[in-house]
C-alpha positions as CSV (number, residue, x, y, z in Angstrom):
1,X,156.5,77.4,57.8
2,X,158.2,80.1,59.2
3,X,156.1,83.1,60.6
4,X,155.6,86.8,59.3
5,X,158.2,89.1,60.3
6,X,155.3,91.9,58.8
7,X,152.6,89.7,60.7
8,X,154.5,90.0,64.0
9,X,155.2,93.2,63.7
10,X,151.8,94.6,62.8
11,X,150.4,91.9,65.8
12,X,153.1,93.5,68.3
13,X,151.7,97.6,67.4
14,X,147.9,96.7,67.6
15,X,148.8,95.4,71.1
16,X,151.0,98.2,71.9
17,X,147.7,100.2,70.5
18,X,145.1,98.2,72.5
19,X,147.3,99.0,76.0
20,X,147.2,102.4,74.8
21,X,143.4,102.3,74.2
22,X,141.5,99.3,75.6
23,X,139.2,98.2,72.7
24,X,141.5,99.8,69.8
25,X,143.6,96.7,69.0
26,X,140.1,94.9,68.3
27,X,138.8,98.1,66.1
28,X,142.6,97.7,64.3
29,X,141.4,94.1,63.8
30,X,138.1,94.9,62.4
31,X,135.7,93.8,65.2
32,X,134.0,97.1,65.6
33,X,131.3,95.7,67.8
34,X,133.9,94.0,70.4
35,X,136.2,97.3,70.0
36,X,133.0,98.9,71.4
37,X,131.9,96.9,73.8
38,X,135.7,96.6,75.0
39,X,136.0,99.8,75.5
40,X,132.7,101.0,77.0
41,X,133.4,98.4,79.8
42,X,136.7,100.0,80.8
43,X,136.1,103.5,80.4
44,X,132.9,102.9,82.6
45,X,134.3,101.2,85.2
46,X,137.1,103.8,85.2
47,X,135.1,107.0,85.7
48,X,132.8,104.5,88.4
49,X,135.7,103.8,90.2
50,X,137.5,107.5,90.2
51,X,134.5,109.0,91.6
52,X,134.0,106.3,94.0
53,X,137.9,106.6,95.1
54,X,138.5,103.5,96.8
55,X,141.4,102.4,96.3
56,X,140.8,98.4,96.1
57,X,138.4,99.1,93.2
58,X,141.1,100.3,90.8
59,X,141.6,96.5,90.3
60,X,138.8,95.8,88.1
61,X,139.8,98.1,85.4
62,X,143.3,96.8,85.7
63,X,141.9,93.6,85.1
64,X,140.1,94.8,82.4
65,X,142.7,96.5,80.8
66,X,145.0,93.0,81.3
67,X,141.9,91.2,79.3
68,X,142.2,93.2,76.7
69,X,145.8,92.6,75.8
70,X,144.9,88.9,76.2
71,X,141.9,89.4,73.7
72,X,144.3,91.4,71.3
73,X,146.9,88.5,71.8
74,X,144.9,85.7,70.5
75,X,143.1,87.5,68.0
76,X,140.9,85.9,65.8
77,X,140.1,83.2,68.3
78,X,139.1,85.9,70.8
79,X,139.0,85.5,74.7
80,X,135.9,85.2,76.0
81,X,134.3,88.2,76.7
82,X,131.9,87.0,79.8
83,X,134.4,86.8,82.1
84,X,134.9,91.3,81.4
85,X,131.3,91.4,82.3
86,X,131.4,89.2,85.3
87,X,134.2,91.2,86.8
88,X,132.3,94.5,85.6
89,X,128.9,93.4,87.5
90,X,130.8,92.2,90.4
91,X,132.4,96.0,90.9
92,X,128.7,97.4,90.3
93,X,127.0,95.3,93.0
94,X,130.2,96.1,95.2
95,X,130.2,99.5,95.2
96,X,126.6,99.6,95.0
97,X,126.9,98.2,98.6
98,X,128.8,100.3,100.2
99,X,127.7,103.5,98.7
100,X,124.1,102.5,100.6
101,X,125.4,101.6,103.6
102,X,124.0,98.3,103.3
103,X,123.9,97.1,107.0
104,X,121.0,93.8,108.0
105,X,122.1,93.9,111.2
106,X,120.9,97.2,111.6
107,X,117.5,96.1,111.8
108,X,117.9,94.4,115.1
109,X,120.6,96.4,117.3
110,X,118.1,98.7,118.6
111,X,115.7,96.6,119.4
112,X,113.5,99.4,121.4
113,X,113.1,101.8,118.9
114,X,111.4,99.2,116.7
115,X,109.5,97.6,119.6
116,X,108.0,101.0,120.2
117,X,107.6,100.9,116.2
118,X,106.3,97.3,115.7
119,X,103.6,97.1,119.1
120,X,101.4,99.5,118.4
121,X,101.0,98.9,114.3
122,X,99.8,95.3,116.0
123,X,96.5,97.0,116.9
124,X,95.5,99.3,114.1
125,X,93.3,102.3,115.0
126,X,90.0,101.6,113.1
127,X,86.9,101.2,115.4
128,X,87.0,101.8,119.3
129,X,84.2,101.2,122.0
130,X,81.4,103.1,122.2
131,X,82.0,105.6,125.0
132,X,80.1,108.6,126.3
133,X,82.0,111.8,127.5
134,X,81.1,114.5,130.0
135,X,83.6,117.7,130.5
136,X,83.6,120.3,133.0
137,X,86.1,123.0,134.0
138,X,87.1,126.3,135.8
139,X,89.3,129.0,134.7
140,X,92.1,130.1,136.9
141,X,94.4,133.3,136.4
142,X,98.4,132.8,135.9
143,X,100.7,135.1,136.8
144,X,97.7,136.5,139.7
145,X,97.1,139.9,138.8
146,X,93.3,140.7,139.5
147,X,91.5,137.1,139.4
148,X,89.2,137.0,142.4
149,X,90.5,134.8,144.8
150,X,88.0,131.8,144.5
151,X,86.5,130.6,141.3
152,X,83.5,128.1,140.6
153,X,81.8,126.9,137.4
154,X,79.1,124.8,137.0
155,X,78.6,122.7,133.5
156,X,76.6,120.0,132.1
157,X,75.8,119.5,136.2
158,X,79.2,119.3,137.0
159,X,80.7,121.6,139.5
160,X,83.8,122.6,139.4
161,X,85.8,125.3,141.8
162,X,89.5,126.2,142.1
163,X,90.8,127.8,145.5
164,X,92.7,130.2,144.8
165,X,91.8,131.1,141.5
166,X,94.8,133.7,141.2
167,X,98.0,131.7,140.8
168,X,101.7,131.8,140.8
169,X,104.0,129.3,139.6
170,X,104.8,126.4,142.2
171,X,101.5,127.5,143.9
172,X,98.9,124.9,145.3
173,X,95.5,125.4,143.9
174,X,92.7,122.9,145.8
175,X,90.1,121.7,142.7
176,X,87.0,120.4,143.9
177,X,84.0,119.1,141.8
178,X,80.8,117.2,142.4
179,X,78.0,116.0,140.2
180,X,80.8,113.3,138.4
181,X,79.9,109.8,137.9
182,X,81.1,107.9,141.0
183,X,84.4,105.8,141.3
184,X,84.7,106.4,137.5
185,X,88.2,107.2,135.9
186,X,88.6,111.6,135.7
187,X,91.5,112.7,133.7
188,X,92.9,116.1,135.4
189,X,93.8,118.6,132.6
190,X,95.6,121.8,132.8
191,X,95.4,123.8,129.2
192,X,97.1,126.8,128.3
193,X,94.8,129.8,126.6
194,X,95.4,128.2,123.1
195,X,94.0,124.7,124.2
196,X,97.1,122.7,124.6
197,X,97.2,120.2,127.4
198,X,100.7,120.9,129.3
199,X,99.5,118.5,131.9
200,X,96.9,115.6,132.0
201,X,97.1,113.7,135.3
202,X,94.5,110.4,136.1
203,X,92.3,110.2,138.7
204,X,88.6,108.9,140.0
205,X,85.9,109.8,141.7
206,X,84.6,108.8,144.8
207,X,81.4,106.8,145.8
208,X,79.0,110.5,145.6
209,X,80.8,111.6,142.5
210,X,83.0,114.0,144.1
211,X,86.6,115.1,143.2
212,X,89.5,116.8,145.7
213,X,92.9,117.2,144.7
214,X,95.3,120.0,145.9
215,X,97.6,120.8,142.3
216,X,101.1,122.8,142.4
217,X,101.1,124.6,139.4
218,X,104.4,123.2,137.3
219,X,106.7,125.8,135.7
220,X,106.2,124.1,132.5
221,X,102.8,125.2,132.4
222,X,103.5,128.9,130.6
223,X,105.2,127.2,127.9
224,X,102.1,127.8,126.2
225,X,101.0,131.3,126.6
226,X,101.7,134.3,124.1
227,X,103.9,136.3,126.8
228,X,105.4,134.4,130.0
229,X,105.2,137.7,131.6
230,X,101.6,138.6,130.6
231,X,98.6,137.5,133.2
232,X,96.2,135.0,131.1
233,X,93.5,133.0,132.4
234,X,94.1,128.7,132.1
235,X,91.4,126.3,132.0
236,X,91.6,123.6,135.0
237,X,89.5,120.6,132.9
238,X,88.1,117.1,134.3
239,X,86.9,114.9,131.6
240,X,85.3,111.8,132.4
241,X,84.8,108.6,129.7
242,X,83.1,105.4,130.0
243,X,81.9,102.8,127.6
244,X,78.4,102.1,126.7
245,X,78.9,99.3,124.5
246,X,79.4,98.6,121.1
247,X,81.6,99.7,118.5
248,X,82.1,102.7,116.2
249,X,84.9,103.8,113.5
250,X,87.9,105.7,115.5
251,X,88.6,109.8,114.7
252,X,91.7,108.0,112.9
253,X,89.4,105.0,111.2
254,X,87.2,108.1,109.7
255,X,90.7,110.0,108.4
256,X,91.5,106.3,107.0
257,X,88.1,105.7,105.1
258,X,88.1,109.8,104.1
259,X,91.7,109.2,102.8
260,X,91.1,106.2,100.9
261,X,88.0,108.0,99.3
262,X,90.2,110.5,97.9
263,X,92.7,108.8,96.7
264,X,90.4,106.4,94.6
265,X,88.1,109.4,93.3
266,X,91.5,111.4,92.7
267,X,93.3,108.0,90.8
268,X,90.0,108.1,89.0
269,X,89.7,111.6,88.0
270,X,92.7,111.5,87.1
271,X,93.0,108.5,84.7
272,X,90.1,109.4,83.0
273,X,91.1,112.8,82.2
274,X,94.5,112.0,81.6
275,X,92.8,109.2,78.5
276,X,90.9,111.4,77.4
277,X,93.5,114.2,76.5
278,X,96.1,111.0,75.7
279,X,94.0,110.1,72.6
280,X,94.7,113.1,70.4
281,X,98.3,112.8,71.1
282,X,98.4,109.1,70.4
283,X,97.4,109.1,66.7
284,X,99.8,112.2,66.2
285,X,102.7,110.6,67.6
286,X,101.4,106.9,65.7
287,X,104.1,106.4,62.9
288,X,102.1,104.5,60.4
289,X,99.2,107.5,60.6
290,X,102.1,110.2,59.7
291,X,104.1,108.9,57.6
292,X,103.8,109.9,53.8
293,X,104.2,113.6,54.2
294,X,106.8,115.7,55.6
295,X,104.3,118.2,57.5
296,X,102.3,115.2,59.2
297,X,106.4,113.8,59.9
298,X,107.1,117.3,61.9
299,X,104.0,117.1,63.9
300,X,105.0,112.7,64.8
301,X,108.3,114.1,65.8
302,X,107.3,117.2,67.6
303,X,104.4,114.8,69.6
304,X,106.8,112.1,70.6
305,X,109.2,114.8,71.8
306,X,106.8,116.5,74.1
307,X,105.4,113.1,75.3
308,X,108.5,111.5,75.8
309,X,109.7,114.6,77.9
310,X,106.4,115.1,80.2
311,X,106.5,111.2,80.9
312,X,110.8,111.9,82.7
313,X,109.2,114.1,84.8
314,X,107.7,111.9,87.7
315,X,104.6,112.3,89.1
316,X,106.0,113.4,92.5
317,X,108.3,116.1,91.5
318,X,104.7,117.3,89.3
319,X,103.0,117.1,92.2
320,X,105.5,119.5,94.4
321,X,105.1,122.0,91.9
322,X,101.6,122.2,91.6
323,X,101.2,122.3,95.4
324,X,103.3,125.4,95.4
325,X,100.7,126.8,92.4
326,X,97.4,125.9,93.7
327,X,98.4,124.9,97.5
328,X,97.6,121.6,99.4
329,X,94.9,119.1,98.9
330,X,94.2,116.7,96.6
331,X,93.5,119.1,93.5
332,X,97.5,119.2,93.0
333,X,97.6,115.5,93.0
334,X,95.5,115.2,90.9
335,X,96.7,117.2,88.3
336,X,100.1,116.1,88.9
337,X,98.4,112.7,88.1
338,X,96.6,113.7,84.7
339,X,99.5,115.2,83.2
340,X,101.6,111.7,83.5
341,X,98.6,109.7,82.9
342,X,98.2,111.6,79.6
343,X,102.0,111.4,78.6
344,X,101.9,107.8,79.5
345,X,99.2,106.7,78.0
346,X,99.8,108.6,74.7
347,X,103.0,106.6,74.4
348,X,101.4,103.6,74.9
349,X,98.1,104.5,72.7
350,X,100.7,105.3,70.2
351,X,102.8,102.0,70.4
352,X,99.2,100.1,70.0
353,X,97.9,102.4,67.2
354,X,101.8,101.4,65.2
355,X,101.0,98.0,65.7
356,X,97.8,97.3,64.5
357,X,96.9,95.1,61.1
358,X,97.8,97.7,58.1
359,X,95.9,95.6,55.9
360,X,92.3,97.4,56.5
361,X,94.0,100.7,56.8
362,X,95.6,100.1,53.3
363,X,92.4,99.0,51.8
364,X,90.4,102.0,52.9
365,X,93.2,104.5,52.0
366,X,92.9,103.1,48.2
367,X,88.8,103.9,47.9
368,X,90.3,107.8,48.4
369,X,89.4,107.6,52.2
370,X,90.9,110.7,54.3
371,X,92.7,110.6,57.2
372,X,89.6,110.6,59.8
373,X,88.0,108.6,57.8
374,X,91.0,105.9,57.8
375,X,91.2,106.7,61.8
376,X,87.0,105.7,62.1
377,X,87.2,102.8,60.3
378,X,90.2,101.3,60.2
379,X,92.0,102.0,63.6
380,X,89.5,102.5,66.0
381,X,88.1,99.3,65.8
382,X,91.1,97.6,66.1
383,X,92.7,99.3,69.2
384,X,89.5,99.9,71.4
385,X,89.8,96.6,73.4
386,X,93.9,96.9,74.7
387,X,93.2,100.6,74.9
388,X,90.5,100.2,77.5
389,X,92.8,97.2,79.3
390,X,95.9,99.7,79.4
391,X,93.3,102.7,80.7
392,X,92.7,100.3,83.7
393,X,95.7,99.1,84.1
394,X,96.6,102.8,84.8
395,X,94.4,103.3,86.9
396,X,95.2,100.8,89.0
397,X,99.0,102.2,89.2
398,X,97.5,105.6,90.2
399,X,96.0,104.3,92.4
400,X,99.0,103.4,94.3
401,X,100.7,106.7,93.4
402,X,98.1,108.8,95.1
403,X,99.2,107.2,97.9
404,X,103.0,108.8,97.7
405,X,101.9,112.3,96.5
406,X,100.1,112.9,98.9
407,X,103.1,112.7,101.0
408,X,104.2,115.9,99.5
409,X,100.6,117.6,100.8
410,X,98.6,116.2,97.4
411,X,95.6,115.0,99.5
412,X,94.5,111.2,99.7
413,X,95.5,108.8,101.8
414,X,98.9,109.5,101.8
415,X,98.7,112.9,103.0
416,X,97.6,111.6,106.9
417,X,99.7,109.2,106.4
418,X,102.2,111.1,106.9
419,X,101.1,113.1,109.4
420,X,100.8,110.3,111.7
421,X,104.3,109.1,110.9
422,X,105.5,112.7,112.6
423,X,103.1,112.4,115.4
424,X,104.4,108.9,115.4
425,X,100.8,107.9,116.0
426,X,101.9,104.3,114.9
427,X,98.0,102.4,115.4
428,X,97.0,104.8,112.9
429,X,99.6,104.5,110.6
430,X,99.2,100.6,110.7
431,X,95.4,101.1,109.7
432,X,96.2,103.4,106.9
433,X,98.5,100.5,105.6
434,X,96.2,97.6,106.1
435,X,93.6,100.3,103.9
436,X,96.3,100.9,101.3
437,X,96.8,97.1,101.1
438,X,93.4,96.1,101.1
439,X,92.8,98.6,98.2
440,X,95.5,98.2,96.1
441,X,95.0,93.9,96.1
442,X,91.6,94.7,95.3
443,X,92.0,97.3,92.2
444,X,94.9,94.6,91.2
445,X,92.3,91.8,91.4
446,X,89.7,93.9,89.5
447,X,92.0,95.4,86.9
448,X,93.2,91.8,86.0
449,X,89.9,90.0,85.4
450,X,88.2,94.0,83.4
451,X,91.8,93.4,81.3
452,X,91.1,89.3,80.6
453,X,88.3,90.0,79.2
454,X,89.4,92.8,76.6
455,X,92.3,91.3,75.6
């Protein structure tokens, strides 16, 4: 049989068509879905590759566009379209490399930054020895304008004196004290008039309790004073510590256990609230409570709308702009938290509500029933158990997202959290994580059996 001159020719222009357009020989053909799909694949990868402009990538839609001649070609048997998608995910996970900078061996080429990382988060900075603490000092005058010339101070039984008391940078100043516990460790502290230590030095005591040591004065020690030329009066400080056994939570261990507080009472709050405003919205944006009327129709739409809008907006960027409203703490979290919670929720009350048995609402709607009356006893009983499971369920995710507001001044754990990371106070850090850990396993723990047992 010989072949359609017709045939050929029309074959011949749908490919000419489909080189023209990848995906519009297979709409030509009729395969509408193909011509789609076809053609979604190319013109993605083209725009992908064009704004990533490297040039090596400009093979896959090549490819692409060679495929779908060869699918046009055999038309109806069809090429297989796999291979397209293959070749499509391969480019995606390609250039999704190199635009992050993927680099493992990052991790280990400086080895010292991550020791000075990794050793202190090995003893996390929860409970300390039990220590008691005695402080004495003497104030001293730098730059000398009209400071006697000796000065001598006497607290908690501690004596402390300072010869000369009117100083000038790179002078020596002679600091003696007695009444300290004998051969016990002293740390020697020089602090600026607004408290800051610009030098701590270690010493000890001798066999009486008595201290001697002849200090120059450092130039670095007017970095902290309101006017390098202005005369103001430095504390020389000696602070003694020693143990007394026993154990007790660390200033950073109480910061953990306050943090953790607040962000369980804030993920708490905040789910609760956030239910309770959720419900209202979830039979309004329930399809099979609407339907029937044009008015109650407007109101679905106009519900899913706002809900479906308020639930794009993540709880972080909510919780930056409440913290510029109302200012730090954990009041801005947790509204930033409520307002998701209730978007979230009210989708997912809604989704529950639409798929509940529409045989009792049906029945009560035919004795004449109104619409709360339909709601009261034919919806509430049915959704009250996977309501409750999803309410906890949230809760246990805001739980975990207290943790990252707080990073942008929301309060919680979070908050000195990051704090710690900029004073690169790493034991603390590594107890805040073990907290965070500990708490979020057991609200997962907890949250799973309370849903079980609903559902």
């Amino acid at each position: 049989m010989k072949p359609n001159p017709n045939s050929e020719s029309k074959k011949s222009f749908i490919v000419i068509l489909a080189g023209l357009i990848p995906g519009l020989g297979q709409l030509l053909s009729g395969d509408f879905k193909r011509a789609g799909s076809v053609f979604l694949l190319f013109i993605s990868t083209l725009i992908i590759v064009f704004w990533y402009s490297h040039p090596i990538w400009y093979v896959v839609p090549a490819l692409i566009w060679l495929w779908n001649l060869w699918d046009v070609i055999k038309l109806p048997q069809e090429a297989s379209i796999s291979l397209v998608v293959i070749i499509w995910l391969i480019m995606i996970y390609g250039i999704g490399w190199q635009a992050t900078e993927i680099n493992p061996l990052a991790l280990f080429q400086n080895t010292e930054r991550v020791e000075t990382i990794v050793k202190p988060m090995l003893k996390p900075d929860f409970i300390e020895p039990k220590v008691e603490e005695q402080v004495a000092f003497v104030q001293v005058q730098l730059p000398c304008k009209d400071a006697p010339p000796f000065a001598e101070k006497t607290t908690n039984g501690i004596t402390v004196s300072a010869d000369p008391a009117c100083l000038n940078l790179n002078d020596t100043v002679r600091v003696e004290a007695d009444g300290l516990w004998p051969n016990e460790q002293i740390f020697f502290e020089w602090r600026d008039p607004i408290t800051a230590i610009m030098v701590q030095e270690t010493h000890q005591s001798d066999a009486e309790g008595k201290f001697k040591y002849d200090f120059v004065v450092p130039p670095r020690v007017q970095g902290g004073t309101s006017n390098p030329d202005l005369s103001e009066f430095h504390r020389i400080t000696l602070v003694q510590r020693r143990d007394i056994g026993g154990l007790k939570i660390s200033e950073s261990g109480g910061y953990v256990f306050q943090g953790i507080y607040e962000t369980l009472v804030m993920a708490l709050l905040s789910t609760t609230l956030g239910a309770l405003l959720a419900i209202p919205f979830s039979f309004l944006a329930a399809h099979n409570l609407m339907r029937g009327n044009p008015v109650t129709m407007g109101i679905y739409y106009i519900m899913r709308f706002i809900l479906n809008v308020t639930r794009s907006i993540e709880a972080l960027i909510l919780a930056i702009i409440f913290v510029v409203i109302v200012g730090l703490g954990p009041f801005p979290g947790m509204i930033a938290l409520t307002v998701h919670t209730m978007a979230a929720l009210g989708k997912l009350y809604s989704e529950v509500i639409e798929g509940i048995d529409p045989g009792p609402i049906e029945a009560i709607r035919a004795t004449g029933a109104n619409y709360l009356q339909v709601v009261r006893y034919g919806v509430i009983p049915q959704i009250v158990p996977p309501i409750v499971s999803l309410t906890v369920y949230r809760w246990d995710i805001n739980v975990r997202t207290s943790t990252i507001i707080g990073f942008v001044g929301g309060g919680g754990i979070g908050f000195f959290l990051y704090q710690w990371i900029n004073l690169r106070d790493f034991n603390a850090v590594s107890a805040s994580i073990i907290a965070i850990a500990v708490v979020v396993v057991t609200m997962d723990l907890v949250s799973a059996r309370v849903r079980e047992k609903l559902v």
